[in-house]
N, CA, C and O atoms as CSV, one atom per row, in Angstrom:
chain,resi,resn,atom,element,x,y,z
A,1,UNK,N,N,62.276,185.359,76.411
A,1,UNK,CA,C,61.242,184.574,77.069
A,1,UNK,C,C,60.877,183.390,76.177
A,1,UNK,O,O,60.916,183.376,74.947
A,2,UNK,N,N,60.582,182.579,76.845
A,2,UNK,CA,C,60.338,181.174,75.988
A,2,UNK,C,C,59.055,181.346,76.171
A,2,UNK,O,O,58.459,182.167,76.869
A,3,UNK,N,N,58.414,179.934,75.025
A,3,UNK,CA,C,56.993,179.237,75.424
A,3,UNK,C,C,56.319,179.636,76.604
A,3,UNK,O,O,56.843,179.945,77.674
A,4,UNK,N,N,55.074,179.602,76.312
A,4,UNK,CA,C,54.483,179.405,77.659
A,4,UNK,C,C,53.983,178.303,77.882
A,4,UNK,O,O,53.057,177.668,77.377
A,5,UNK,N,N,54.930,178.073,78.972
A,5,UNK,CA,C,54.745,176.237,79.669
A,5,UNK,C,C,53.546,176.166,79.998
A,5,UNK,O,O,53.604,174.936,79.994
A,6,UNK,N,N,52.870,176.292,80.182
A,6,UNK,CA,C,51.381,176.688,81.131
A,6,UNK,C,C,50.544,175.665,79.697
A,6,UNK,O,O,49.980,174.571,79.748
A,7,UNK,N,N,50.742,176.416,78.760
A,7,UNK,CA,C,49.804,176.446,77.385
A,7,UNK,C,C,50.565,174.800,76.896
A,7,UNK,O,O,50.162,174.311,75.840
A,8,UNK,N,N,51.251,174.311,77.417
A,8,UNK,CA,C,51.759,172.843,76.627
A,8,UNK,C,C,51.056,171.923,76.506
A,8,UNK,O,O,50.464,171.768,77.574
A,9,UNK,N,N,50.779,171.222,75.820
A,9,UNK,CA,C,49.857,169.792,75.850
A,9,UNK,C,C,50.771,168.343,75.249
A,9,UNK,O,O,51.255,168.075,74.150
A,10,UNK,N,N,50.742,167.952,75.952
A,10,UNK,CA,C,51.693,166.528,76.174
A,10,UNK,C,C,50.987,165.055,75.852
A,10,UNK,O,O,50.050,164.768,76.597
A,11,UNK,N,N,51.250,164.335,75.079
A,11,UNK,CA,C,50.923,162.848,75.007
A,11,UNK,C,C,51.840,161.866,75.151
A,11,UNK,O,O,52.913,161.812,74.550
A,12,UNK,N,N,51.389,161.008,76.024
A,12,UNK,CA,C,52.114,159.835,76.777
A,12,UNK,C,C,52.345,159.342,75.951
A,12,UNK,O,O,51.384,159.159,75.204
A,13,UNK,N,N,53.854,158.723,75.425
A,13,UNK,CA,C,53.972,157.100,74.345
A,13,UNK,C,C,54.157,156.507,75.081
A,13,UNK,O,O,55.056,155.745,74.726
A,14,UNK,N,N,53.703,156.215,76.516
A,14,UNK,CA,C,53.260,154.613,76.489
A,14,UNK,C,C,51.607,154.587,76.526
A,14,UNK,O,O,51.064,153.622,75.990
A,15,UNK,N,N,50.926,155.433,77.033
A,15,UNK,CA,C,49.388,155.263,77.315
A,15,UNK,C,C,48.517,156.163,76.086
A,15,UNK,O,O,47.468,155.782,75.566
A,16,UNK,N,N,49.065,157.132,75.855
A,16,UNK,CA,C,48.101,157.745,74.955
A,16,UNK,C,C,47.271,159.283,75.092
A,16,UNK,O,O,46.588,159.980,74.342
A,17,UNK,N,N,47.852,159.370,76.761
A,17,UNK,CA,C,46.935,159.810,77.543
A,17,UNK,C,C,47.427,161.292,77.018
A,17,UNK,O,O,48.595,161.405,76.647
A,18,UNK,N,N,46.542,162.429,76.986
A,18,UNK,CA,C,47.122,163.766,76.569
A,18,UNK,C,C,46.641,164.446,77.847
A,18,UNK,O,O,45.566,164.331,78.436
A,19,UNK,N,N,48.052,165.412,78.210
A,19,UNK,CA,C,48.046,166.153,79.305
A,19,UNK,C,C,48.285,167.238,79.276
A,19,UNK,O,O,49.158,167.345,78.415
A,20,UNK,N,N,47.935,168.780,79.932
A,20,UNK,CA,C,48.652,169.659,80.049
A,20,UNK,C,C,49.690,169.829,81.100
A,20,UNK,O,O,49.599,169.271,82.193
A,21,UNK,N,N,50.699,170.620,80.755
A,21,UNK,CA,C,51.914,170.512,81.440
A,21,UNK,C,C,51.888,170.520,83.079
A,21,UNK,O,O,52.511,169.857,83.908
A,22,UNK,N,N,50.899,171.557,83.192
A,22,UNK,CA,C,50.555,171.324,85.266
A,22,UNK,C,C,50.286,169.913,85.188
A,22,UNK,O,O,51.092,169.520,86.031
A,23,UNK,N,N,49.722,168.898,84.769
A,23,UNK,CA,C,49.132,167.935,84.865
A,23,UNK,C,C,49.791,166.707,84.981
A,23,UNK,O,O,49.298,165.648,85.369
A,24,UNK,N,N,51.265,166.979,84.515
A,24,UNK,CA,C,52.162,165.727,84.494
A,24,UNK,C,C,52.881,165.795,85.945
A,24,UNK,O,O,53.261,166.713,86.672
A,25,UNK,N,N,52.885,164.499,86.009
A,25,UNK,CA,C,53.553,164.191,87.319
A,25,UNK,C,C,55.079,164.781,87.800
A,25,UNK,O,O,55.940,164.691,86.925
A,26,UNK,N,N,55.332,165.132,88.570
A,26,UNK,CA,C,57.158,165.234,89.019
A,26,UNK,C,C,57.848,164.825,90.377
A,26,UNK,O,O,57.452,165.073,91.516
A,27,UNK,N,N,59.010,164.118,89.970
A,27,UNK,CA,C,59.282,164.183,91.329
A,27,UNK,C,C,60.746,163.590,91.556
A,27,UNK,O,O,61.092,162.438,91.293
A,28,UNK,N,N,61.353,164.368,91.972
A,28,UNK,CA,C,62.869,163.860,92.448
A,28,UNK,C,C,63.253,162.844,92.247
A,28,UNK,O,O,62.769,162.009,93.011
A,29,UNK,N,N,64.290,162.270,91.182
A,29,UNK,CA,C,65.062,160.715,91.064
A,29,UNK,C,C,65.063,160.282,92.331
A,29,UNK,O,O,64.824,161.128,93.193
A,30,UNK,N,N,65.362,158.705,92.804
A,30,UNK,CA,C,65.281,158.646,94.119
A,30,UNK,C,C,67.301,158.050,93.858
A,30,UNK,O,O,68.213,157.939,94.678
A,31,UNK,N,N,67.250,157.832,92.486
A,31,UNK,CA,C,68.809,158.097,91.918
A,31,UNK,C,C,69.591,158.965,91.939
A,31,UNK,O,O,70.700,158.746,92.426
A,32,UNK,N,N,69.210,160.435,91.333
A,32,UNK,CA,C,69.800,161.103,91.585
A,32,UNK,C,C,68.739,162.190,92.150
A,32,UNK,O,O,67.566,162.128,91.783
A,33,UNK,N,N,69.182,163.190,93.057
A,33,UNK,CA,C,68.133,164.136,93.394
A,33,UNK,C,C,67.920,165.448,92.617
A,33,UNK,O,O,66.992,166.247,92.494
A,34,UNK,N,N,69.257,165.320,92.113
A,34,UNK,CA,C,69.498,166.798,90.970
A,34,UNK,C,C,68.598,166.074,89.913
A,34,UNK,O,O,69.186,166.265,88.849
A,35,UNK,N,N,67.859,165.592,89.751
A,35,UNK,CA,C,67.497,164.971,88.454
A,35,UNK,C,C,65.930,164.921,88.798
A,35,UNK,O,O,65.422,164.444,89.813
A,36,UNK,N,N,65.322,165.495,87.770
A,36,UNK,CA,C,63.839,165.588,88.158
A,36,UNK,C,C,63.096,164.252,87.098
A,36,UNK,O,O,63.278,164.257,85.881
A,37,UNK,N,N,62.486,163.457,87.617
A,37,UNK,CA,C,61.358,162.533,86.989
A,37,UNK,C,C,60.128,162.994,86.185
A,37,UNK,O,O,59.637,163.900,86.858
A,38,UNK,N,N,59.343,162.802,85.002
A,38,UNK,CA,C,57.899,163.635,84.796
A,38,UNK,C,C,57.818,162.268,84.432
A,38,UNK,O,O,58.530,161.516,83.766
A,39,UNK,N,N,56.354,162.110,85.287
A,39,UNK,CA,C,55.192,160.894,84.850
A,39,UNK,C,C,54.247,161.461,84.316
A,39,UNK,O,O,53.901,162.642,84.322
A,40,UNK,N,N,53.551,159.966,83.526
A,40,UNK,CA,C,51.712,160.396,83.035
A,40,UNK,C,C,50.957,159.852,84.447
A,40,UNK,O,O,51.037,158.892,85.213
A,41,UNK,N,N,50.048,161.290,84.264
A,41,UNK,CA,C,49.027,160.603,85.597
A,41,UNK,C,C,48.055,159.887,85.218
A,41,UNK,O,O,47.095,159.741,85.973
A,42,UNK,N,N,48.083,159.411,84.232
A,42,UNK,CA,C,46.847,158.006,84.001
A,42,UNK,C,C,47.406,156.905,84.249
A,42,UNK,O,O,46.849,156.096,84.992
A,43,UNK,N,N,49.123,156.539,83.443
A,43,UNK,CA,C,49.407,155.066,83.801
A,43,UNK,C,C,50.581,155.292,84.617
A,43,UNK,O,O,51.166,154.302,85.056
A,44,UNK,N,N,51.037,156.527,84.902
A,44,UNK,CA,C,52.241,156.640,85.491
A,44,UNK,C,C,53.948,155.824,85.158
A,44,UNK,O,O,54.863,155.323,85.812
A,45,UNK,N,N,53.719,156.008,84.217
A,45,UNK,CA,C,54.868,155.823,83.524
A,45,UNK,C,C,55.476,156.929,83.281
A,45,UNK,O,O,54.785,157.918,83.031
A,46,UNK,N,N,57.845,157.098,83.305
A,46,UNK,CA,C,58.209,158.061,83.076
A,46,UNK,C,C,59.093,157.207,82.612
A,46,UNK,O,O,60.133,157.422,83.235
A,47,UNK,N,N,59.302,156.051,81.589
A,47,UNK,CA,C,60.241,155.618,81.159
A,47,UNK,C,C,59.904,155.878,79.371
A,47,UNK,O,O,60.900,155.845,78.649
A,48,UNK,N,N,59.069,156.031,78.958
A,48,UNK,CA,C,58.243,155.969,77.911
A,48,UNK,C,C,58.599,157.631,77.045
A,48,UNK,O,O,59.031,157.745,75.898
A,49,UNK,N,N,58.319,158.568,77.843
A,49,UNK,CA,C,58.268,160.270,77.230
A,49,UNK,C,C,57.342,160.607,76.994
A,49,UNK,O,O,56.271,160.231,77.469
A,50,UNK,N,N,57.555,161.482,76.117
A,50,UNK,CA,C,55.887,162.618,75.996
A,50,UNK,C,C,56.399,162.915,74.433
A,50,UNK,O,O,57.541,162.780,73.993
A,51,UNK,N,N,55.238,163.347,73.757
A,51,UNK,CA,C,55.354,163.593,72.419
A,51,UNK,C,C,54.554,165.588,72.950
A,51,UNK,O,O,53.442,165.865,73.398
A,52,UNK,N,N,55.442,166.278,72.699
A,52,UNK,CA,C,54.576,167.993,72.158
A,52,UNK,C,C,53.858,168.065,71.459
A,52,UNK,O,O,54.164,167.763,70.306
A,53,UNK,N,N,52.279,168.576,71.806
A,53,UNK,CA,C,51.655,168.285,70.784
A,53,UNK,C,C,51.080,169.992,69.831
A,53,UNK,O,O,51.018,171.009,70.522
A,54,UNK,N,N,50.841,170.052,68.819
A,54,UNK,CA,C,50.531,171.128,68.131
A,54,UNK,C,C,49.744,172.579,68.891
A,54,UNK,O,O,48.528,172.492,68.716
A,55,UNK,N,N,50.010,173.465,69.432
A,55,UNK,CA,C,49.469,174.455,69.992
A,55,UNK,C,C,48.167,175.070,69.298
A,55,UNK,O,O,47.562,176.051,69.729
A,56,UNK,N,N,47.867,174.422,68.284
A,56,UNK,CA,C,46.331,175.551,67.569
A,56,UNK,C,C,45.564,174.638,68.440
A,56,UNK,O,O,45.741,173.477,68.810
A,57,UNK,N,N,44.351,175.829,68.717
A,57,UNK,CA,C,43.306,174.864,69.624
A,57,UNK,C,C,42.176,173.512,68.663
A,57,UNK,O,O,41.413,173.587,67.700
A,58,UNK,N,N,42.591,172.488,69.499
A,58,UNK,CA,C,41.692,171.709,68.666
A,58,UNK,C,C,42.801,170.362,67.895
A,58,UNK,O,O,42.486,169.247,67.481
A,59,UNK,N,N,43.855,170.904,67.931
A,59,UNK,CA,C,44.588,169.612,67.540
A,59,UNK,C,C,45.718,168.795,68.454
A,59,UNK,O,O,46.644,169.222,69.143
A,60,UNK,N,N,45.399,167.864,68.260
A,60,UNK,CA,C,46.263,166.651,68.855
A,60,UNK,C,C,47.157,166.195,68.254
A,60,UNK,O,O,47.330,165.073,68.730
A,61,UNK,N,N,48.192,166.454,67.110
A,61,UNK,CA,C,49.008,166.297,66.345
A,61,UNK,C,C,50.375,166.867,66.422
A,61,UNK,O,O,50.698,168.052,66.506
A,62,UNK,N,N,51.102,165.828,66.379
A,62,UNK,CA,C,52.449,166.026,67.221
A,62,UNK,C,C,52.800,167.622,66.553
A,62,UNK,O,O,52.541,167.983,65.405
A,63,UNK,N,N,53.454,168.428,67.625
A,63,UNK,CA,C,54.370,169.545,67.381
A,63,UNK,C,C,55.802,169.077,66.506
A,63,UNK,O,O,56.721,168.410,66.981
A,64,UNK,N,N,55.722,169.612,65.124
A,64,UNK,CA,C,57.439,168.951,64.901
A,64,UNK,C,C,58.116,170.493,63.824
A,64,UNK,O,O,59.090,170.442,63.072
A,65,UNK,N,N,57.280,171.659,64.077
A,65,UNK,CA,C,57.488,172.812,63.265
A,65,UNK,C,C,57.388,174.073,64.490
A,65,UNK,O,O,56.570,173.961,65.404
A,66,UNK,N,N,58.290,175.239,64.394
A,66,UNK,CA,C,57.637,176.450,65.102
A,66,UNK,C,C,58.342,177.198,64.131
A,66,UNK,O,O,58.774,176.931,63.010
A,67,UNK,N,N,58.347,178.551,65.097
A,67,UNK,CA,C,58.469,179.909,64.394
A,67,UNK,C,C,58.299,180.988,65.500
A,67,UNK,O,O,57.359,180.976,66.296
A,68,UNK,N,N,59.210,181.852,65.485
A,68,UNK,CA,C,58.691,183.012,66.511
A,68,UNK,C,C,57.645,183.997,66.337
A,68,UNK,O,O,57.714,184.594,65.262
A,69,UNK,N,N,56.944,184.242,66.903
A,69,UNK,CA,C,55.678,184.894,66.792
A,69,UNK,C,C,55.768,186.481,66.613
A,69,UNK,O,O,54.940,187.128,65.973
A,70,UNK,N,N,56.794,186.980,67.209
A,70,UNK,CA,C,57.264,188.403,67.150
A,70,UNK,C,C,56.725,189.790,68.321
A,70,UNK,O,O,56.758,191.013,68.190
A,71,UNK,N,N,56.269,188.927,69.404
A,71,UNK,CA,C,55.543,189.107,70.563
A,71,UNK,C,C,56.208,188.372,71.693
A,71,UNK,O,O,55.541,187.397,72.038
A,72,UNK,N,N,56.749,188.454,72.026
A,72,UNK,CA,C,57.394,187.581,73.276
A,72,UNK,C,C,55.816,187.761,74.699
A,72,UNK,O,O,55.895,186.969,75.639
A,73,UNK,N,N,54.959,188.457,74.699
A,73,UNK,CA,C,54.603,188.727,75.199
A,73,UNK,C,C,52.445,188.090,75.067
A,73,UNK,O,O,51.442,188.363,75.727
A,74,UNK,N,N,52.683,187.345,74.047
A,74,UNK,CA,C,51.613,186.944,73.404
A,74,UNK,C,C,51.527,185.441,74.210
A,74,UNK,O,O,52.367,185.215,75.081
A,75,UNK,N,N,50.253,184.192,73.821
A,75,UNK,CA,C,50.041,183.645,74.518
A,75,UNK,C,C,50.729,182.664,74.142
A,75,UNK,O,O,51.552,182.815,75.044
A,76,UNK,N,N,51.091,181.837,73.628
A,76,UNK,CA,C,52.501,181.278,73.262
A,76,UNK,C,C,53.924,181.658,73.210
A,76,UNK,O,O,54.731,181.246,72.376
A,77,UNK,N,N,54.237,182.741,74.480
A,77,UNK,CA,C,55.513,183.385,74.921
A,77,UNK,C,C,56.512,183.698,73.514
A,77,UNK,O,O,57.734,183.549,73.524
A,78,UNK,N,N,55.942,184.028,72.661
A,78,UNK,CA,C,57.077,184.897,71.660
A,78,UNK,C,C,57.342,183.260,70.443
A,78,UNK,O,O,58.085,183.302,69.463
A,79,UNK,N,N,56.791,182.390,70.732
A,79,UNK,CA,C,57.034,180.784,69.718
A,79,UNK,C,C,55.936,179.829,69.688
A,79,UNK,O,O,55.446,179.239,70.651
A,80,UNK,N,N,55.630,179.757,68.534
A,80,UNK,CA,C,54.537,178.557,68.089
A,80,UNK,C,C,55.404,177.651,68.104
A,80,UNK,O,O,56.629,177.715,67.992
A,81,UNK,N,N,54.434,176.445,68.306
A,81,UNK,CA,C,55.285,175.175,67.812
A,81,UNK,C,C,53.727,174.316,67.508
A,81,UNK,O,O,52.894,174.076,68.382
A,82,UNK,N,N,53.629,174.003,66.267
A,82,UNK,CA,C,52.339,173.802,65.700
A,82,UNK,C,C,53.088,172.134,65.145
A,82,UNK,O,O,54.212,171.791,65.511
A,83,UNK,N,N,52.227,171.301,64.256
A,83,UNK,CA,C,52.019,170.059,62.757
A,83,UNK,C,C,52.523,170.895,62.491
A,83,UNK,O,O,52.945,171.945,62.975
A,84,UNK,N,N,52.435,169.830,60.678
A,84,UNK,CA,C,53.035,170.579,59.801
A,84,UNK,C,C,51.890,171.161,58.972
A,84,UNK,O,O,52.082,172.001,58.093
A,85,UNK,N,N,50.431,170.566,59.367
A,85,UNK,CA,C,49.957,171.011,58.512
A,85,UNK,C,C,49.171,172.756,59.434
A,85,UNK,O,O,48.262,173.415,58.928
A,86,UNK,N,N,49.806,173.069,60.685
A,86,UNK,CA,C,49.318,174.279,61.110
A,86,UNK,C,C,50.202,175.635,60.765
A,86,UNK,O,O,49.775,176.784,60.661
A,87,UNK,N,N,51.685,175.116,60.607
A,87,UNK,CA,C,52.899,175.470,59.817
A,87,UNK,C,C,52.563,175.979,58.777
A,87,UNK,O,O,52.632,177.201,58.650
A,88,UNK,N,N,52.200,175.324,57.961
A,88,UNK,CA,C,51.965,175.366,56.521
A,88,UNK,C,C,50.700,177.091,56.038
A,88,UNK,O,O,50.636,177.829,55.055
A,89,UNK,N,N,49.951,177.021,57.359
A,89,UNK,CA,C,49.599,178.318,57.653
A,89,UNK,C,C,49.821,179.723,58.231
A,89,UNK,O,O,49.116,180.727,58.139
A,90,UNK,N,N,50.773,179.558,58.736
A,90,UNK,CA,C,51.392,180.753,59.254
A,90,UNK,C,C,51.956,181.855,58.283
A,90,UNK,O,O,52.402,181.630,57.159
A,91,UNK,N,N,51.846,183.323,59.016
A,91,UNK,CA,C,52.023,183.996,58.467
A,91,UNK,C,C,53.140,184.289,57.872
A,91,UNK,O,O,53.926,184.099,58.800
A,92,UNK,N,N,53.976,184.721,56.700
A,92,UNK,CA,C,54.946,184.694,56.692
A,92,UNK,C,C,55.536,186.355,56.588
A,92,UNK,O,O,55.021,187.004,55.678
A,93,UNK,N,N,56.469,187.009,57.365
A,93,UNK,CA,C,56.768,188.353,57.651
A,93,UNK,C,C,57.922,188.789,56.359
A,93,UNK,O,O,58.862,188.076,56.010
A,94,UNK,N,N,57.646,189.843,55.903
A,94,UNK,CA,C,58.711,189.652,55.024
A,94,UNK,C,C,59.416,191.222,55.604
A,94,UNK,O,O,60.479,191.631,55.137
């Protein structure tokens, strides 16, 4: 089991705007149809991307570290993906 998509929080590089994952736009290429589009719903832009942002509550700082949690069943589906400076706290299992 992966992540839980539900729990994602997303920031627009073109607007700024931070979203959770229900929250971003979708919708069929009108290019291709096998090909799904995600916009920001503030400026609606999907040429730009999304930056992942750190899962501890309270931060807005890009996700660029995880680790499996050892719970697939916990609220981050079995994987953190935190900063580096939320990283830098995790437990380490020996």
């Amino acid at each position: 089991m992966g992540r839980n998509a539900e729990a994602r929080r997303w920031r627009c590089n073109n607007c700024g705007a931070i979203t959770a994952n229900a929250g971003l736009l979708t919708a069929p290429s009108p290019f291709d149809p096998s090909d799904i589009l995600t916009a920001c719903p503030r400026c609606l832009c999907c040429d730009e991307g999304f930056a992942l942002l750190c899962d501890e509550p309270g931060c807005n700082r890009e996700a660029r570290c995880g680790w499996p949690t050892g719970n697939d069943a916990d609220a981050f589906g079995g994987y953190r993906q935190t900063c580096h400076n939320h990283f830098a706290a995790a437990p380490i299992e020996e």
